[in-house]
N, C-alpha and C positions, 0 to 999 in steps of 0.2 A: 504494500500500500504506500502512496506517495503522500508525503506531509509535506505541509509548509504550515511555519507560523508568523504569526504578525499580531500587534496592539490594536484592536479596536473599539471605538465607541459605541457605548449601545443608544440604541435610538426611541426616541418615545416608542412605547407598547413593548419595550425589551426585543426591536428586531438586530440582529447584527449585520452591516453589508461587509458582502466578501470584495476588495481589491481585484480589480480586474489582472492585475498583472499574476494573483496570485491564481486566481480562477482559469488564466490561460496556464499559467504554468501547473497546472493540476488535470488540466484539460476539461475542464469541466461545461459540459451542455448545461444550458437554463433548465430548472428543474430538478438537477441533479441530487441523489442524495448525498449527503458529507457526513459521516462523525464529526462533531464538536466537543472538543475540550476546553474549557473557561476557569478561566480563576483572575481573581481582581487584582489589576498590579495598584499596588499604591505610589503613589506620586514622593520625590522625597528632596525637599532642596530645592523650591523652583520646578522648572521644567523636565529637570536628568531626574529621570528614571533607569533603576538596573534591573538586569534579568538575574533570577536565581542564581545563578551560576557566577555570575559577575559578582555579586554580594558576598555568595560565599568564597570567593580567592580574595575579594576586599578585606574579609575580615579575619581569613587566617595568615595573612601578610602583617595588618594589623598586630595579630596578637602577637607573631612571630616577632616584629618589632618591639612590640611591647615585653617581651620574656628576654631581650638581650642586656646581656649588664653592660657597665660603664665601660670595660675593656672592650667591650665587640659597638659598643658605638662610635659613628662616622666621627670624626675631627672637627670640633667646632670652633676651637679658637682663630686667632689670627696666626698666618703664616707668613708676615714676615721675617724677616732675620734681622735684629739690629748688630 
């Protein structure tokens, strides 16, 4: 079976429209039936939105950052040489 995913709006009466570009790439006649999968992305900061996947390497980077001690962190001071 062929998937595509994409974000969208739902529309008064809870209808959803499928992207034409997705509906050719799916090959899809008017009429057709689809599986739907849905779950509500939440908005976060403004307009940037992540996908699951994105979120979850955001925040084990994070944490990874977050667990290094003073020796394994980057060099903050000044590098000149007097």
């Amino acid at each position: 079976m062929k998937t595509e995913e994409y974000i969208a709006d739902v529309m008064p009466g809870g209808h959803l429209s499928i992207p034409e570009k997705v509906a050719k790439g799916l090959g899809l006649d008017p009429h057709a039936r689809v599986k739907v999968i849905i779950g509500k992305v939440e908005q976060e900061r403004g307009n940037h939105v992540l996908s699951y996947e994105a979120k979850k390497k955001a925040l084990a980077i994070k944490k990874f950052i977050s667990d290094m001690g003073p020796e394994d962190q980057p060099f903050q001071g000044s590098t000149s040489v007097a």
